[in-house]
KOLTIFI-218021 format. One record per residue (C-alpha): residue number from 0; x, y, z. Coordinates in steps of 0.001 Angstrom, whole numbers. Layout:
residues N
+-----+---------+---------+---------+
: num :       x :       y :       z :
+-----+---------+---------+---------+
: NUM :       X :       Y :       Z :
...
+-----+---------+---------+---------+
***
This chain:
residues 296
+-----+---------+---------+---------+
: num :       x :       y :       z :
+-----+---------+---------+---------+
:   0 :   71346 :  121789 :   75007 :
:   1 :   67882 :  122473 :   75088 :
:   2 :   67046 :  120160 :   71903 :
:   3 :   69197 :  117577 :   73387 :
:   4 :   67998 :  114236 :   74532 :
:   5 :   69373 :  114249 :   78724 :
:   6 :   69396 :  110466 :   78589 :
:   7 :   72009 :  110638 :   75554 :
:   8 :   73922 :  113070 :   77938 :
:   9 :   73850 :  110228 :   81199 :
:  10 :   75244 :  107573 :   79052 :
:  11 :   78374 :  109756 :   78075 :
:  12 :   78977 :  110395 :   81620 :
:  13 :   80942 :  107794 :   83843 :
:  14 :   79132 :  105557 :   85129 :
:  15 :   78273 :  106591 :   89202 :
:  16 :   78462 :  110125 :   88052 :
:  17 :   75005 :  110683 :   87574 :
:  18 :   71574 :  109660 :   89351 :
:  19 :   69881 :  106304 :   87799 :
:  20 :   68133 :  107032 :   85561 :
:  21 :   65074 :  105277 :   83184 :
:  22 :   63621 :  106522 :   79900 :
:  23 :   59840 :  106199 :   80015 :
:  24 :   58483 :  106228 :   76342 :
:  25 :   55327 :  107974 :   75195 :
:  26 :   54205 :  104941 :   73951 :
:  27 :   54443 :  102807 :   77140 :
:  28 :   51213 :  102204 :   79023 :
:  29 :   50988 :  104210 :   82371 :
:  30 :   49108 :  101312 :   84310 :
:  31 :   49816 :  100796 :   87765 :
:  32 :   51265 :   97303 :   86680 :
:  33 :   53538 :   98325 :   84485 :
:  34 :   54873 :  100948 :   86457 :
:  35 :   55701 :   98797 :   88821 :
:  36 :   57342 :   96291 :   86807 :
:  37 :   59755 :   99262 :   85468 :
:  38 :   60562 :  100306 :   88363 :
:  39 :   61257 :   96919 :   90138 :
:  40 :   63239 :   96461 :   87043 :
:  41 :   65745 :   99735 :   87428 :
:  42 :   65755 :   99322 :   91002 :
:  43 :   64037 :  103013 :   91299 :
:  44 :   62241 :  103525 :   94781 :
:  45 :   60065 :  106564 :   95513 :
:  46 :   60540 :  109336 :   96258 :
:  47 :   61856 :  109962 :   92443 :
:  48 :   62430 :  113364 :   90234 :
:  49 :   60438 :  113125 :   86919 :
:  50 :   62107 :  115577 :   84219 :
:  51 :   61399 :  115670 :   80278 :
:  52 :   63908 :  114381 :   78706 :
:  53 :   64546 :  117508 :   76587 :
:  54 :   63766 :  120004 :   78764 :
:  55 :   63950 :  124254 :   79518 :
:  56 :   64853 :  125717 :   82647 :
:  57 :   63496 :  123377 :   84795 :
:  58 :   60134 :  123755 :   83418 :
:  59 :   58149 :  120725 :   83729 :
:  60 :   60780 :  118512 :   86684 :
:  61 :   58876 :  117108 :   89826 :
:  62 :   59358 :  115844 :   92664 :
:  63 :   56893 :  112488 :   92973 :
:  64 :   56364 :  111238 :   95967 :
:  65 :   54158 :  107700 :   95124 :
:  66 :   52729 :  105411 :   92249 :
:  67 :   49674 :  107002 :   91907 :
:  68 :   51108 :  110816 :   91061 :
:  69 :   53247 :  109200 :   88893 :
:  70 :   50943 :  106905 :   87344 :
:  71 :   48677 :  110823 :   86632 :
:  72 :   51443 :  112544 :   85264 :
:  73 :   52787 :  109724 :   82680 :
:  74 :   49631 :  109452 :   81188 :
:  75 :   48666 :  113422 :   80811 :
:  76 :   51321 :  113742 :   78304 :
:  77 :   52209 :  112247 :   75094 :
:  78 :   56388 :  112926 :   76170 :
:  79 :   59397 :  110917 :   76246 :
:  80 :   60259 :  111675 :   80302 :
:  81 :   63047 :  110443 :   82636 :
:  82 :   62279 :  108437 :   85490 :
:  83 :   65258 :  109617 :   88091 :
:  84 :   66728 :  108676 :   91301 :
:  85 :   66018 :  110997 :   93731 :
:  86 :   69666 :  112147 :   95214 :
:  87 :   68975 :  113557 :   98809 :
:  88 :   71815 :  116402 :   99126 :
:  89 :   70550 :  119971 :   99188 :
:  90 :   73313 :  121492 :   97962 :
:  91 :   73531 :  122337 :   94498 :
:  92 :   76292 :  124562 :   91738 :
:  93 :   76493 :  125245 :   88444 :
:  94 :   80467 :  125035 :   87017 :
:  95 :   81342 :  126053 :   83699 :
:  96 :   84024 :  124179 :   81510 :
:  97 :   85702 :  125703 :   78533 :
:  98 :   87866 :  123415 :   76345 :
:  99 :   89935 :  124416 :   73658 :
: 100 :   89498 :  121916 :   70977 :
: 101 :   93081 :  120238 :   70666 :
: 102 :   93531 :  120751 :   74043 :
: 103 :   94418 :  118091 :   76903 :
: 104 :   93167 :  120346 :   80016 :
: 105 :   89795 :  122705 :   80236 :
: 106 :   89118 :  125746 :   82328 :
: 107 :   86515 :  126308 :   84580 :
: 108 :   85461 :  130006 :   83911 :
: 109 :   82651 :  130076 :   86740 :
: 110 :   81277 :  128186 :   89656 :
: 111 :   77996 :  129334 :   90947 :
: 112 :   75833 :  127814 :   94097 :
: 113 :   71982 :  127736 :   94214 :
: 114 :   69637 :  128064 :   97002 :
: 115 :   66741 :  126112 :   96313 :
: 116 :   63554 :  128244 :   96932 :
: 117 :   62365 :  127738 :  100641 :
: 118 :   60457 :  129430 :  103608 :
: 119 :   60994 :  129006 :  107029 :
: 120 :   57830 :  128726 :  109522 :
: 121 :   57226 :  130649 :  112762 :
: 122 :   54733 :  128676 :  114166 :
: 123 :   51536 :  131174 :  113716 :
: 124 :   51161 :  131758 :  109580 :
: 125 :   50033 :  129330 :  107297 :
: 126 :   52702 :  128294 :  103863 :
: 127 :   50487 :  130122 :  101940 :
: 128 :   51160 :  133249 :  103772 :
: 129 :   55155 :  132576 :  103974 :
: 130 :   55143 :  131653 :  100313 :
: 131 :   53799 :  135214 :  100131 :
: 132 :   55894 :  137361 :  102181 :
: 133 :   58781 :  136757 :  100162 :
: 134 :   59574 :  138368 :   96541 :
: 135 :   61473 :  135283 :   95453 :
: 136 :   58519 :  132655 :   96159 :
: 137 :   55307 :  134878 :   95577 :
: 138 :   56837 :  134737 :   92151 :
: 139 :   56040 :  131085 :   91804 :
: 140 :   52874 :  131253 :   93674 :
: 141 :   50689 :  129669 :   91129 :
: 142 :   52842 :  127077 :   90270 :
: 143 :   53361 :  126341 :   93630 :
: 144 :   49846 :  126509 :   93911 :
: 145 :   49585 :  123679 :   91257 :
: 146 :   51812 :  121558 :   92889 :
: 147 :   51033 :  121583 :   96189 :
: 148 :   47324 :  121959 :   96088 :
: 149 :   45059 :  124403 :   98793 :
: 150 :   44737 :  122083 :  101395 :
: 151 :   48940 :  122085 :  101886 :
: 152 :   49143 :  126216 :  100929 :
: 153 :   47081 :  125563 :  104764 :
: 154 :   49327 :  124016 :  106641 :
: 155 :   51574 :  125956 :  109568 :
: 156 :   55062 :  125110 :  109855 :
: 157 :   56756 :  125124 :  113502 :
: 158 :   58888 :  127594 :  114545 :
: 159 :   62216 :  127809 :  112249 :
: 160 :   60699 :  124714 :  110834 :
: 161 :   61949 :  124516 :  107017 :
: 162 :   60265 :  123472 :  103895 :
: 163 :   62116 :  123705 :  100544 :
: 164 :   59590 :  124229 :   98171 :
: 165 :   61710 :  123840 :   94678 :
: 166 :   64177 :  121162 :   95498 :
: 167 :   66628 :  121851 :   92392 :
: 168 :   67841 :  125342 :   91802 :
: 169 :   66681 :  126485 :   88986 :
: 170 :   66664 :  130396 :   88465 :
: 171 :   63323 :  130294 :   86806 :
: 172 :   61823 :  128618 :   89785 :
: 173 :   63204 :  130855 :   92495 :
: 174 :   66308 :  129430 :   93550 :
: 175 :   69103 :  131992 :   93794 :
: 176 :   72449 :  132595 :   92655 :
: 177 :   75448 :  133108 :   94094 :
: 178 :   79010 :  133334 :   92462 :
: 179 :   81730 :  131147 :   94451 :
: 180 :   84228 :  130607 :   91684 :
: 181 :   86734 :  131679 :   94214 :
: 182 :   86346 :  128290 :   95978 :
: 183 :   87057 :  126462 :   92982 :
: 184 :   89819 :  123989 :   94351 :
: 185 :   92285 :  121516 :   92062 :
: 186 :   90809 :  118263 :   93323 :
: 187 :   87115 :  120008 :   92494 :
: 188 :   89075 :  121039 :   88851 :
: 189 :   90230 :  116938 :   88241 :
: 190 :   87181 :  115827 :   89243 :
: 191 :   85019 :  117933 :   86671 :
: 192 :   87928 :  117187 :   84009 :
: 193 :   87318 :  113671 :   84601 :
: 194 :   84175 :  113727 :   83844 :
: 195 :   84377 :  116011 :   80892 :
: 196 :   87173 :  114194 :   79149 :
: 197 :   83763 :  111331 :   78583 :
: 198 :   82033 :  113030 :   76627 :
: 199 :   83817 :  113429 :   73047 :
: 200 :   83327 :  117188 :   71357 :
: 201 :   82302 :  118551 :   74625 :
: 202 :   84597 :  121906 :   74710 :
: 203 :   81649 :  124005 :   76409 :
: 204 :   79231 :  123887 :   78570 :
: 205 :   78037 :  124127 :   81939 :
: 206 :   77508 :  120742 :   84648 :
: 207 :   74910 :  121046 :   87473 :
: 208 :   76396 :  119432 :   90370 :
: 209 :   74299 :  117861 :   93000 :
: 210 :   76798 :  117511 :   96285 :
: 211 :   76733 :  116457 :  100159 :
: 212 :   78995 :  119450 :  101245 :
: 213 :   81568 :  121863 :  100657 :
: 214 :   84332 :  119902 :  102303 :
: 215 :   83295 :  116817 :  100262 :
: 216 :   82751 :  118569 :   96980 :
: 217 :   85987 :  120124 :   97411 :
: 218 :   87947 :  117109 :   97309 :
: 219 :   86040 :  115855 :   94519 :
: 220 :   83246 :  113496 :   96081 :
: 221 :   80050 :  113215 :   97070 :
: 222 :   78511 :  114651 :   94374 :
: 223 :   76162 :  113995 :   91282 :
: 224 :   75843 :  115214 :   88096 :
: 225 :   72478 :  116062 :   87497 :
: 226 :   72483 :  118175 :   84189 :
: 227 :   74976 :  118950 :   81169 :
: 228 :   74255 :  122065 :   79598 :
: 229 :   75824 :  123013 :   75588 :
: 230 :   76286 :  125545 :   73768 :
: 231 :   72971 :  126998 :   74505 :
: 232 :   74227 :  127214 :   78623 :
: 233 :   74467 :  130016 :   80116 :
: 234 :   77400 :  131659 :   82929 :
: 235 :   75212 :  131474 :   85645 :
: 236 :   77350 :  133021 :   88157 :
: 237 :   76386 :  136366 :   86103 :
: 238 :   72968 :  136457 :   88455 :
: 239 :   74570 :  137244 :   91709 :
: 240 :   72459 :  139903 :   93155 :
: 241 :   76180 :  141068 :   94455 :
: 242 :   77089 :  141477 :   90645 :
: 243 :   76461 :  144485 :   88541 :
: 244 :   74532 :  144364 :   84946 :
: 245 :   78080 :  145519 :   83476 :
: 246 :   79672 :  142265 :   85164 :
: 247 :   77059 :  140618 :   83858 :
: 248 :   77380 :  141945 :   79935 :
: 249 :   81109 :  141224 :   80501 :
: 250 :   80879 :  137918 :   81394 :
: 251 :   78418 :  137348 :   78576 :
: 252 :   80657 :  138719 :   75570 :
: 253 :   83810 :  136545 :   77080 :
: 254 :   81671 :  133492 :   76902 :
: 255 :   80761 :  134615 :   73641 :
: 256 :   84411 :  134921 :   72626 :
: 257 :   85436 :  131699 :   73833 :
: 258 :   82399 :  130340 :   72096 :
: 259 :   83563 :  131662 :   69247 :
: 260 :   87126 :  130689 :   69043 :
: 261 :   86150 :  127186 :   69994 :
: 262 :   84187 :  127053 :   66832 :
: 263 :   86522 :  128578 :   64144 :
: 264 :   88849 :  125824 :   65743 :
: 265 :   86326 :  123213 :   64754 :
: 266 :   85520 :  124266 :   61866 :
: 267 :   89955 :  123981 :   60877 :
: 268 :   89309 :  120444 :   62121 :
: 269 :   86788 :  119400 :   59663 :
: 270 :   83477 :  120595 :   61538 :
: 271 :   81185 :  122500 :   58961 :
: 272 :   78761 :  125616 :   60441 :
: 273 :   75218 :  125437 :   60640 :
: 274 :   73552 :  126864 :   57655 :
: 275 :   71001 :  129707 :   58076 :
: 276 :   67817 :  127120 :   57160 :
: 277 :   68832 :  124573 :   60120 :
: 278 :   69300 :  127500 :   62621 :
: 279 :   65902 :  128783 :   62117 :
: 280 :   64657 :  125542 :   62324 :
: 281 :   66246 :  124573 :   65144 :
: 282 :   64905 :  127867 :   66666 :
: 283 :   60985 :  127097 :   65572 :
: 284 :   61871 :  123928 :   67332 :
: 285 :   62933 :  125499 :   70443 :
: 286 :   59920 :  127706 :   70624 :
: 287 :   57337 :  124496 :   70041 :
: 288 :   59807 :  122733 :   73396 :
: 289 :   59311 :  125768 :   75126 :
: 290 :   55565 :  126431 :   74789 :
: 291 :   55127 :  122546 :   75765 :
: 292 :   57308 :  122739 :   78304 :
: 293 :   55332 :  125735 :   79813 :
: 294 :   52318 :  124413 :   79807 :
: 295 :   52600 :  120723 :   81807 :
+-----+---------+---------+---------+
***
């Protein structure tokens, strides 16, 4: 839901289901006083995950560490952002719901895990080099770059010593996929129904799942919701490097199908279709998101 506000999505969700989570307002001053005062006020302690509150593939979510990066970033951009508790599992999958409208019980049609992007030190070459030996990370280099600044690129991590560099798997920044739908278990199925059966005319979509570990998620706890992803969502579990591009262009057209049926049942319950005008305006919008988005 790319043109969706997130914070909208958190207050659908059950409460404890999700991270806390402030809305910081372009108009708010970004003085050191202030953001203190909001954040004694929510509670929020550092370190914190700052995320637009429309946002594109993880473009533009950061990991801040203190006041004063935070204090920098707030007041480079004119932006509605979220202000988010920082949830310290590193285990992360994407699982996607289908709902026939009418319907009392979803689907899941995909689980998928993600890696977050990391390197792993042998004592001798620098992060800079590691983030450079490796196809998945070089890729990010001058993001990474940006983020981290030259005098950390320097630093030499101990032997097996590990850094995760990305700490949210997003496909765009490195993290990768694998598909583990087969471990999809019926407490994992209620819990995820639970959740979905709070937000009214959600019938498909995808939740990214923060959790402690398999065991735990499994049973349906320890875990966070950290995204909801519409219509616009992709099956994620499609970018396996196990899976074939004819798995993947399968997958696509039976989300498509589903997609489809789940709107011609809509539209028999009263739900009109977008016209052609508001589609390609929505699209110019999503274009103007995504250019901002790629440049902060």
């Amino acid at each position: 839901m790319t043109l969706a506000s997130k914070m909208d999505m958190y207050k659908a969700l059950p409460l404890g289901s999700y991270p806390q989570t402030i809305l910081w307002n372009p108009e708010e001053e970004a003085s050191p006083e202030h953001i203190e005062l909001r954040l004694r006020q929510s509670q929020l302690k550092f370190p914190l995950i700052l995320k637009p509150d429309m946002g594109y593939r993880g473009m533009g979510v950061k990991l801040i560490e203190d006041k004063q990066t935070l204090g920098r970033e707030l007041s480079s951009h004119q932006w509605s952002y979220l202000l988010q508790e920082y949830i310290p599992y590193s285990n992360e999958v994407g699982v996607f719901y289908v709902r026939m409208p009418g319907d009392s019980q979803g689907t899941v049609t995909g689980v998928v895990e993600k890696h977050f992007l990391k390197v792993v030190g042998d004592g001798q070459r620098s992060l800079e080099d590691l983030i450079d030996d490796q196809p998945r990370s070089r890729m990010q280099y001058n993001r990474l770059l940006q983020e981290y600044g030259y005098e950390a690129f320097r630093e030499i991590l101990r032997q097996g010593e590990e850094k995760v560099l990305v700490p949210f798997g997003s496909h765009s920044r490195g993290a990768e996929f694998r598909d583990v739908s087969a471990r999809l278990s019926p407490a994992m199925l209620e819990a995820v129904q639970t959740i979905c059966d709070r937000m009214p005319g959600f019938y498909y979509g995808r939740l990214d799942i923060l959790f402690k570990d398999w065991d735990s998620l499994l049973r349906g706890q320890n875990f966070k919701v950290i995204e909801v992803n519409g219509v616009a969502s992709e099956p994620t579990h499609i970018y396996d490097p196990e899976h074939s591009l004819f798995f993947a262009w399968k997958e696509i057209i039976r989300h498509c199908a589903l997609m489809e049926r789940i709107a011609r049942a809509n539209q028999a319950r009263g739900c009109g279709f977008m016209s052609h005008r508001e589609g390609r305006t929505m699209l110019r919008q999503h274009r103007d998101l995504a250019n901002f988005l790629q440049n902060i």
